[in-house]
N, CA, C and O atoms as a GROMACS GRO file, in nm:
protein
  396
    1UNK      N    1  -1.617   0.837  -0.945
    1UNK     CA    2  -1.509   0.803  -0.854
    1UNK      C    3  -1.514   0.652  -0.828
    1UNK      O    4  -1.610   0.579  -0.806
    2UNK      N    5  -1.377   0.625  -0.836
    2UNK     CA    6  -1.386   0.454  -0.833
    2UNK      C    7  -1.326   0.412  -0.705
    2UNK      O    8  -1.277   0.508  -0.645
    3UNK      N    9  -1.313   0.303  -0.645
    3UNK     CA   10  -1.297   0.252  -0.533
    3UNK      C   11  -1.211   0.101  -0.503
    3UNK      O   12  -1.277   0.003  -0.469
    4UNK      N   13  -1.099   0.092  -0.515
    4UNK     CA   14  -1.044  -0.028  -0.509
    4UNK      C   15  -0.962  -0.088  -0.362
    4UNK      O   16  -0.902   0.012  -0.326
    5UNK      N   17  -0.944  -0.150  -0.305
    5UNK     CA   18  -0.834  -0.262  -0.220
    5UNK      C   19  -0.821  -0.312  -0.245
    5UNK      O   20  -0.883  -0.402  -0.303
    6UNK      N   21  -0.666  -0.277  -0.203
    6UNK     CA   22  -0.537  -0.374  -0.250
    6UNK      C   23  -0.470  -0.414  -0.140
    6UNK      O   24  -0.462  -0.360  -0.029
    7UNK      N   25  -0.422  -0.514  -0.182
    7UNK     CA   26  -0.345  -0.628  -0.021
    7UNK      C   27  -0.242  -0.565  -0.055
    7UNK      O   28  -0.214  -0.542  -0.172
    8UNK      N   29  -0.158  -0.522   0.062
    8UNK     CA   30  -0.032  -0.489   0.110
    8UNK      C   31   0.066  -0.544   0.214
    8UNK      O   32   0.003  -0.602   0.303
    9UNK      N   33   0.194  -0.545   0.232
    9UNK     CA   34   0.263  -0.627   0.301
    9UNK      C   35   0.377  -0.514   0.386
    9UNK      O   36   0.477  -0.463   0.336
   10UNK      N   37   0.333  -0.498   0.510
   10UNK     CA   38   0.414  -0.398   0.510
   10UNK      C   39   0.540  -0.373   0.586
   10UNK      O   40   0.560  -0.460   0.671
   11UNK      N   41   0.638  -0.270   0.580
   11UNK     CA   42   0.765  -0.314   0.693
   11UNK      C   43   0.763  -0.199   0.744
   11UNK      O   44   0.811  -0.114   0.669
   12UNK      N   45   0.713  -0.149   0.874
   12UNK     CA   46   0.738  -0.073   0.939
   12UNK      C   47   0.908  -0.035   0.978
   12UNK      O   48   0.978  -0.136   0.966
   13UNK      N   49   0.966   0.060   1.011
   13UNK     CA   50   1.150   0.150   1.038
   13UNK      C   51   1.229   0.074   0.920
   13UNK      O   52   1.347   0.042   0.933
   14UNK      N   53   1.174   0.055   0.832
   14UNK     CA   54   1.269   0.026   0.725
   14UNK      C   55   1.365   0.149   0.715
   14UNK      O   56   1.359   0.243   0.795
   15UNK      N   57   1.446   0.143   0.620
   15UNK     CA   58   1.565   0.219   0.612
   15UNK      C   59   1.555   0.310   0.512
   15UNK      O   60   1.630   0.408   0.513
   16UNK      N   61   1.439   0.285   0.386
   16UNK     CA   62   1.386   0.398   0.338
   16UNK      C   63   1.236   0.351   0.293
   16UNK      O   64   1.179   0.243   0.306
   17UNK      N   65   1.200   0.455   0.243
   17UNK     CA   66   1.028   0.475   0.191
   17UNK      C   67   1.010   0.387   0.114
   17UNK      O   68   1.122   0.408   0.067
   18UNK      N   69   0.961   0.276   0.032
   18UNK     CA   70   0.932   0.213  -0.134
   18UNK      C   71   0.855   0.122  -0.102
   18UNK      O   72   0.842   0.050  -0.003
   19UNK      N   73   0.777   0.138  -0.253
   19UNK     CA   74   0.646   0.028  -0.252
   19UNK      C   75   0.670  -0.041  -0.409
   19UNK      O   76   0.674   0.016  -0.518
   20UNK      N   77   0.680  -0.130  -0.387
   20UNK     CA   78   0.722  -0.230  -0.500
   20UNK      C   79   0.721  -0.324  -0.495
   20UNK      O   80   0.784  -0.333  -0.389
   21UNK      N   81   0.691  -0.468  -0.534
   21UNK     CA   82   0.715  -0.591  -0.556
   21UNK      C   83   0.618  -0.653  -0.535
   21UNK      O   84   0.509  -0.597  -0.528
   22UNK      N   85   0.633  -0.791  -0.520
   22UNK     CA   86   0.508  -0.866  -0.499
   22UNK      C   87   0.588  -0.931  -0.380
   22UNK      O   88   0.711  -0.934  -0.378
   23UNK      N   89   0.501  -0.988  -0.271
   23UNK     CA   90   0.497  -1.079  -0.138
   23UNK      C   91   0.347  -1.174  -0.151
   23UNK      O   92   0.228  -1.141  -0.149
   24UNK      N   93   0.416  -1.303  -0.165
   24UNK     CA   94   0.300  -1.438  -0.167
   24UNK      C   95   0.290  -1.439  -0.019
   24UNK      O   96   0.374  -1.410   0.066
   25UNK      N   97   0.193  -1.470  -0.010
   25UNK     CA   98   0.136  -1.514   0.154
   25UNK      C   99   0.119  -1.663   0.143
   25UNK      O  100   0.129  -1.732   0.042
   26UNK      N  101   0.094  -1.698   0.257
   26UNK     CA  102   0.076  -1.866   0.284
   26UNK      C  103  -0.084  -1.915   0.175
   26UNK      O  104  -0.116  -2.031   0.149
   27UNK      N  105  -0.139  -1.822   0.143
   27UNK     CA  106  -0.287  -1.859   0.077
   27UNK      C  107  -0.256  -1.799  -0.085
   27UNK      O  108  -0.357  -1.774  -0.150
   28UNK      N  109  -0.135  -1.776  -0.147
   28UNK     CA  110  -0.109  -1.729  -0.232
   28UNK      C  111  -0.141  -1.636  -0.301
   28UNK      O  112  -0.119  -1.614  -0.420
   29UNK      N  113  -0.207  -1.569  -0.210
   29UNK     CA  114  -0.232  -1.412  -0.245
   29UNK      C  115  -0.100  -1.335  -0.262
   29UNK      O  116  -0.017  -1.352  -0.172
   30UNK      N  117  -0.060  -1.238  -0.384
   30UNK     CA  118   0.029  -1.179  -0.410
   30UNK      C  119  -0.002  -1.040  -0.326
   30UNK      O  120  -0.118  -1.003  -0.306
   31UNK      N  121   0.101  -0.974  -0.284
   31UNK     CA  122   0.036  -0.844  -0.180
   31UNK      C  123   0.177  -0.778  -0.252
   31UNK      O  124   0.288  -0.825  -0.279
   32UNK      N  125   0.116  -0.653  -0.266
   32UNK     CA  126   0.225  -0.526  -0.253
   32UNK      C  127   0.365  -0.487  -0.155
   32UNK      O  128   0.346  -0.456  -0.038
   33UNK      N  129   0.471  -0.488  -0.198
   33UNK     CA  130   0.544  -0.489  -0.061
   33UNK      C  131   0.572  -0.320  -0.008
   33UNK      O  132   0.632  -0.232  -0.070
   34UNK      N  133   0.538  -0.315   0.064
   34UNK     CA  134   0.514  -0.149   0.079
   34UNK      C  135   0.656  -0.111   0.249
   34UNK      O  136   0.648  -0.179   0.352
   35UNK      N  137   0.750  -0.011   0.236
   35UNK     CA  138   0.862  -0.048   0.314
   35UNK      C  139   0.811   0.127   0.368
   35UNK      O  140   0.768   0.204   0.281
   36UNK      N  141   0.824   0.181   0.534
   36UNK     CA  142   0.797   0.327   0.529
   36UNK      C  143   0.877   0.283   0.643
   36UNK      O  144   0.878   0.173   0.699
   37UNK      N  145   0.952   0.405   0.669
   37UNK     CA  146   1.104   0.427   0.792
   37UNK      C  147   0.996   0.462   0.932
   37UNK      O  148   1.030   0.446   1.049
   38UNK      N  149   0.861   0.513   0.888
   38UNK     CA  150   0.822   0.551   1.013
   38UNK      C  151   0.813   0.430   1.120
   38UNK      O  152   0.826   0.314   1.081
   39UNK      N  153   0.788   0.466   1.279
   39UNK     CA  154   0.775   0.322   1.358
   39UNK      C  155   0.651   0.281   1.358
   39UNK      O  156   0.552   0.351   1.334
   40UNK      N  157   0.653   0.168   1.386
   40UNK     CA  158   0.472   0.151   1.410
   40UNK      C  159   0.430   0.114   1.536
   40UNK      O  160   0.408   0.006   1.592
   41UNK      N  161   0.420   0.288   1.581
   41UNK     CA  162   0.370   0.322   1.695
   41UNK      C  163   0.240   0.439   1.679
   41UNK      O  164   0.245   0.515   1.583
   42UNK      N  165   0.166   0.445   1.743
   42UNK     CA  166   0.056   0.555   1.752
   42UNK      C  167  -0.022   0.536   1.606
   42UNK      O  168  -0.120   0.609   1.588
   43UNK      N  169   0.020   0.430   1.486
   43UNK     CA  170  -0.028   0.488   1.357
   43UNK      C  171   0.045   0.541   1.291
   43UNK      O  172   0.004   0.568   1.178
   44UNK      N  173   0.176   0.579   1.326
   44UNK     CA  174   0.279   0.639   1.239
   44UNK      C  175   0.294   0.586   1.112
   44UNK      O  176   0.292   0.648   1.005
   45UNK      N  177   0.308   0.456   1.133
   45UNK     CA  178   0.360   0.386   1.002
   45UNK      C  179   0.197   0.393   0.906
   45UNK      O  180   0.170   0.445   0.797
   46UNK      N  181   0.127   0.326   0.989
   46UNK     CA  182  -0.030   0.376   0.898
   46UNK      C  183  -0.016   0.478   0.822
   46UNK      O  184  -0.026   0.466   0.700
   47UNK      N  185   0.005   0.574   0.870
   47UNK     CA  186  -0.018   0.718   0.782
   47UNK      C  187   0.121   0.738   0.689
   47UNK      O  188   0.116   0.810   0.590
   48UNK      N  189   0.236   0.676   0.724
   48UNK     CA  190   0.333   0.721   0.604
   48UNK      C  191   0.292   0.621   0.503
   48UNK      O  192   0.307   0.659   0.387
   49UNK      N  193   0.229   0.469   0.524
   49UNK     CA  194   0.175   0.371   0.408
   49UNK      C  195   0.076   0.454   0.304
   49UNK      O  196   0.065   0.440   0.182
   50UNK      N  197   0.013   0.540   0.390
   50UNK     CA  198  -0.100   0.628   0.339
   50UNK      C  199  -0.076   0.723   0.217
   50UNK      O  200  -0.132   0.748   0.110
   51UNK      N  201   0.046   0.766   0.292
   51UNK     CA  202   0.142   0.900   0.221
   51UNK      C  203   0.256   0.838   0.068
   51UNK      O  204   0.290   0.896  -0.036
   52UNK      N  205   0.281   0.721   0.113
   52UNK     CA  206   0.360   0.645   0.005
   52UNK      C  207   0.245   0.652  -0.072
   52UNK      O  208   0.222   0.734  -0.161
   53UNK      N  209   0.175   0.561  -0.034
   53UNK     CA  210   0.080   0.496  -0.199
   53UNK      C  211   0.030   0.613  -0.279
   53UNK      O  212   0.032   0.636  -0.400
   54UNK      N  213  -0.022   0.690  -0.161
   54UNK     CA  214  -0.131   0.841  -0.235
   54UNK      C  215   0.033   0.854  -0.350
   54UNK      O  216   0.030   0.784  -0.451
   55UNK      N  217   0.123   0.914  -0.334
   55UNK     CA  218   0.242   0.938  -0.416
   55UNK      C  219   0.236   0.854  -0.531
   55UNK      O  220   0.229   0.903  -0.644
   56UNK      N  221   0.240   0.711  -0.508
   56UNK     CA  222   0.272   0.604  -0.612
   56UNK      C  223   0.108   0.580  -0.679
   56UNK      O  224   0.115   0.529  -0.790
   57UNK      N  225   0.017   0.598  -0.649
   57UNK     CA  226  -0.060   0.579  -0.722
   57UNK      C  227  -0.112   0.750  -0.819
   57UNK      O  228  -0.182   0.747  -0.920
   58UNK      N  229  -0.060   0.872  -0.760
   58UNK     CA  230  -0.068   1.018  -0.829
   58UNK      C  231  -0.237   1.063  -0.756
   58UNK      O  232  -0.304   1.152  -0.808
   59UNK      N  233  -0.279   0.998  -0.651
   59UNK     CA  234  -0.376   1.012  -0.568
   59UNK      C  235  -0.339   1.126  -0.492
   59UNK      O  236  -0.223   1.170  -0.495
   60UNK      N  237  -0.466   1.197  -0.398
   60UNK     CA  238  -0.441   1.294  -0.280
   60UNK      C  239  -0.424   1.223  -0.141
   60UNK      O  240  -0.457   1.105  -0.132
   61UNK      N  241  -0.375   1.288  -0.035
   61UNK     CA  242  -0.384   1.201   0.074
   61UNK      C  243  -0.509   1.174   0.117
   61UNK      O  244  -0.531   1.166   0.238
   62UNK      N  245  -0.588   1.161   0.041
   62UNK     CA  246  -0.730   1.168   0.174
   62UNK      C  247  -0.819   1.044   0.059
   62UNK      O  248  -0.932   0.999   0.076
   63UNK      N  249  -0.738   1.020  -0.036
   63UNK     CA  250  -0.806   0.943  -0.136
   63UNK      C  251  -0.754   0.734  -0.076
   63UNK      O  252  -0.792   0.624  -0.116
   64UNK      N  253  -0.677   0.768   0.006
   64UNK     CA  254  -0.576   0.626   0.045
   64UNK      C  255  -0.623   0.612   0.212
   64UNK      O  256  -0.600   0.700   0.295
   65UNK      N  257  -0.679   0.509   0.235
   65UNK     CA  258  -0.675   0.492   0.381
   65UNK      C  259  -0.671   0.309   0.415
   65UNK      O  260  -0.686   0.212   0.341
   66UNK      N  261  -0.648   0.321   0.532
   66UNK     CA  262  -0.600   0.145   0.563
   66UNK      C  263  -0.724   0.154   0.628
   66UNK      O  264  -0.775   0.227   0.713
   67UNK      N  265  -0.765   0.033   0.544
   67UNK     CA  266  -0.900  -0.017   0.659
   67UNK      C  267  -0.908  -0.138   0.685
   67UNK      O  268  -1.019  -0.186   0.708
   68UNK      N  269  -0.804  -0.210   0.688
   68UNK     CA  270  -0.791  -0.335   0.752
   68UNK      C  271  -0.632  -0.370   0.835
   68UNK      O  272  -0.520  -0.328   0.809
   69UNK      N  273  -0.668  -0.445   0.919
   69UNK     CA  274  -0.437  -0.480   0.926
   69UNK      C  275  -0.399  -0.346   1.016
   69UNK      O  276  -0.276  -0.334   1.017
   70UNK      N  277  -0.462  -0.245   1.091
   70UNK     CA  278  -0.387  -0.144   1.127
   70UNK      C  279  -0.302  -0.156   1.222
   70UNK      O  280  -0.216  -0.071   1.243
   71UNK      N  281  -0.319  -0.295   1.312
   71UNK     CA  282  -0.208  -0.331   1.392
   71UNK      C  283  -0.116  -0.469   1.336
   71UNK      O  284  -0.085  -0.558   1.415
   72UNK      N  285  -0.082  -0.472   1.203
   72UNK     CA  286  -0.055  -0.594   1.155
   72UNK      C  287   0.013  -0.568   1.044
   72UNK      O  288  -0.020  -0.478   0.967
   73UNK      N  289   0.128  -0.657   1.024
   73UNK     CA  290   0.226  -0.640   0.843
   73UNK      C  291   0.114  -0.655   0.763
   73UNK      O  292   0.092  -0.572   0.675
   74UNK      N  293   0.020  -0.777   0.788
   74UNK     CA  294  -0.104  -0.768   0.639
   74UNK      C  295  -0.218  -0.672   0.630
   74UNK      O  296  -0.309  -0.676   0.712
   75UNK      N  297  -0.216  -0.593   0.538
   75UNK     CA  298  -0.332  -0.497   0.539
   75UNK      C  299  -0.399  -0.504   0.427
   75UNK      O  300  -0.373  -0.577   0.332
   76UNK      N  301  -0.543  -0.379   0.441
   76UNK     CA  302  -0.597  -0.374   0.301
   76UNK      C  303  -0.575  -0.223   0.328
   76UNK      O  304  -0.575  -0.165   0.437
   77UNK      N  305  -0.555  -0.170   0.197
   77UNK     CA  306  -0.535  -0.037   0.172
   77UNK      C  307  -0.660  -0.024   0.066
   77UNK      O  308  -0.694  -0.113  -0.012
   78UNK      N  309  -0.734   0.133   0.080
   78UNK     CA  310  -0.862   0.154   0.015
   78UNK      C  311  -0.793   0.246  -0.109
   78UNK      O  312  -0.683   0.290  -0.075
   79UNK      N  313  -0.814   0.266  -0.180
   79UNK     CA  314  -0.781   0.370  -0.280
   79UNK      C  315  -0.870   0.410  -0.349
   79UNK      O  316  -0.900   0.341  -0.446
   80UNK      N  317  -0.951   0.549  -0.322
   80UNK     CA  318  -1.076   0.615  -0.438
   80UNK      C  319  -0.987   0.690  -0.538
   80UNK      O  320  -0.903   0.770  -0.498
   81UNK      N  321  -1.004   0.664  -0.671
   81UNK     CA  322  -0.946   0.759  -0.790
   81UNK      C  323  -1.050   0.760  -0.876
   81UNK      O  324  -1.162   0.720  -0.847
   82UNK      N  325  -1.009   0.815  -1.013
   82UNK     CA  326  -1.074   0.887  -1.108
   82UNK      C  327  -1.180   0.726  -1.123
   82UNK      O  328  -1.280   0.695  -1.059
   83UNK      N  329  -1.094   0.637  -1.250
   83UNK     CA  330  -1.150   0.505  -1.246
   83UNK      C  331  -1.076   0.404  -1.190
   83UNK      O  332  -0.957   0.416  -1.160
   84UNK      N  333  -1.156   0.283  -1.171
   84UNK     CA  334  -1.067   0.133  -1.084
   84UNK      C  335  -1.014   0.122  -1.218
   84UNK      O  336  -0.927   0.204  -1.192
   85UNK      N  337  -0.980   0.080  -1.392
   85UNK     CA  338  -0.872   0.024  -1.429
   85UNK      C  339  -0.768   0.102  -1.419
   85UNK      O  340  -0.662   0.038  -1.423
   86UNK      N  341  -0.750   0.256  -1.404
   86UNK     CA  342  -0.621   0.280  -1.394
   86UNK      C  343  -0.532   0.255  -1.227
   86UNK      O  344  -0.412   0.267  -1.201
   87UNK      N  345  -0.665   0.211  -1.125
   87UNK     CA  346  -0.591   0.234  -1.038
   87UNK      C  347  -0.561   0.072  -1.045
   87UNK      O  348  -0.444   0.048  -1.015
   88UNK      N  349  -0.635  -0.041  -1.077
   88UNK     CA  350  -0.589  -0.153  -1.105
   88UNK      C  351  -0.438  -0.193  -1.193
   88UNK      O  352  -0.341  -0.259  -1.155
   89UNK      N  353  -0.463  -0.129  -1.311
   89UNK     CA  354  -0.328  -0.132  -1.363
   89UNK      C  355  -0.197  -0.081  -1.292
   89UNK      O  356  -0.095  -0.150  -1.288
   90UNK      N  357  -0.208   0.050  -1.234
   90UNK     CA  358  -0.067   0.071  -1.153
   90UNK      C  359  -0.028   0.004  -1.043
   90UNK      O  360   0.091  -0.015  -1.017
   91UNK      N  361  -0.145  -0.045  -0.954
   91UNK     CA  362  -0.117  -0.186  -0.893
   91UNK      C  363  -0.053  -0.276  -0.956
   91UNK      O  364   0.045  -0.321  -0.897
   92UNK      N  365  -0.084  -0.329  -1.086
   92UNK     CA  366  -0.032  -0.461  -1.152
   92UNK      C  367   0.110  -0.399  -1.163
   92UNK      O  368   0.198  -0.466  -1.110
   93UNK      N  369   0.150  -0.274  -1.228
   93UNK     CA  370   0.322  -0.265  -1.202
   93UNK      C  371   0.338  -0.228  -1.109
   93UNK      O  372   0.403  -0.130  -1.143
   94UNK      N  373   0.333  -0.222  -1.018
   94UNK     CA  374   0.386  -0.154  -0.898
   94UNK      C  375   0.434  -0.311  -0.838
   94UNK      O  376   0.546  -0.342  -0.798
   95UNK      N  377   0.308  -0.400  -0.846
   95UNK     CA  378   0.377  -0.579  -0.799
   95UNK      C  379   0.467  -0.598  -0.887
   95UNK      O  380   0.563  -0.649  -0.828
   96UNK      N  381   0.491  -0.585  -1.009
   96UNK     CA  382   0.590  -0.644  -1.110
   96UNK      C  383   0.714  -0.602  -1.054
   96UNK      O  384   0.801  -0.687  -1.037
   97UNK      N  385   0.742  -0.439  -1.009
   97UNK     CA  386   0.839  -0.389  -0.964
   97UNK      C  387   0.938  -0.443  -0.836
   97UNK      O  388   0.885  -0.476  -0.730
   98UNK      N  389   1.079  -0.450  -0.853
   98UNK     CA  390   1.164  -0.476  -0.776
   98UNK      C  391   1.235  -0.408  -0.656
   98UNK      O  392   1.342  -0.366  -0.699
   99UNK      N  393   1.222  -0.378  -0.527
   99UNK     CA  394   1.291  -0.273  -0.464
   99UNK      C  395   1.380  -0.322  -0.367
   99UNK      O  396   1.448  -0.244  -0.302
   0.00000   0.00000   0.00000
């Protein structure tokens, strides 16, 4: 079992669910742009970020957790899967992607 974080950028009551693109930060770190309708109140939005990626990466929910950023647009999201290059590679398109 492999173990990766990935920087994410996130928009809490967006207007729908999608994780796609790339977002540069001021230190030029490229981050994931990750969009979930839930609010970000109580953790709501935490756990639908949770629920997106597990989806977009073909993970379970319990394999995706935020362990950084939980009150903040910048986060780190953890992801355990089979191995880190496949979960590395679907990261790399998932930033290439446009939403």
């Amino acid at each position: 079992m492999a173990s990766v974080a990935i920087a994410v950028r996130a928009t809490p009551g967006a207007s729908k669910n999608a994780a796609g693109g790339a977002w540069t930060g001021p230190d030029g770190a490229a981050r994931l742009i990750v969009k979930v309708t839930a609010p970000p109140d109580s953790g709501r939005a935490n756990k639908a970020i949770e629920l997106l990626l597990a989806s977009a990466f073909g993970l379970s929910k319990s394999a995706v957790s935020v362990t950084s950023g939980a009150k903040n647009r910048l986060k780190t999201v953890t992801l355990n899967g089979p191995d880190e290059a496949s979960l590395k590679r679907r990261f790399e398109e998932l930033l290439g992607e446009r939403k």
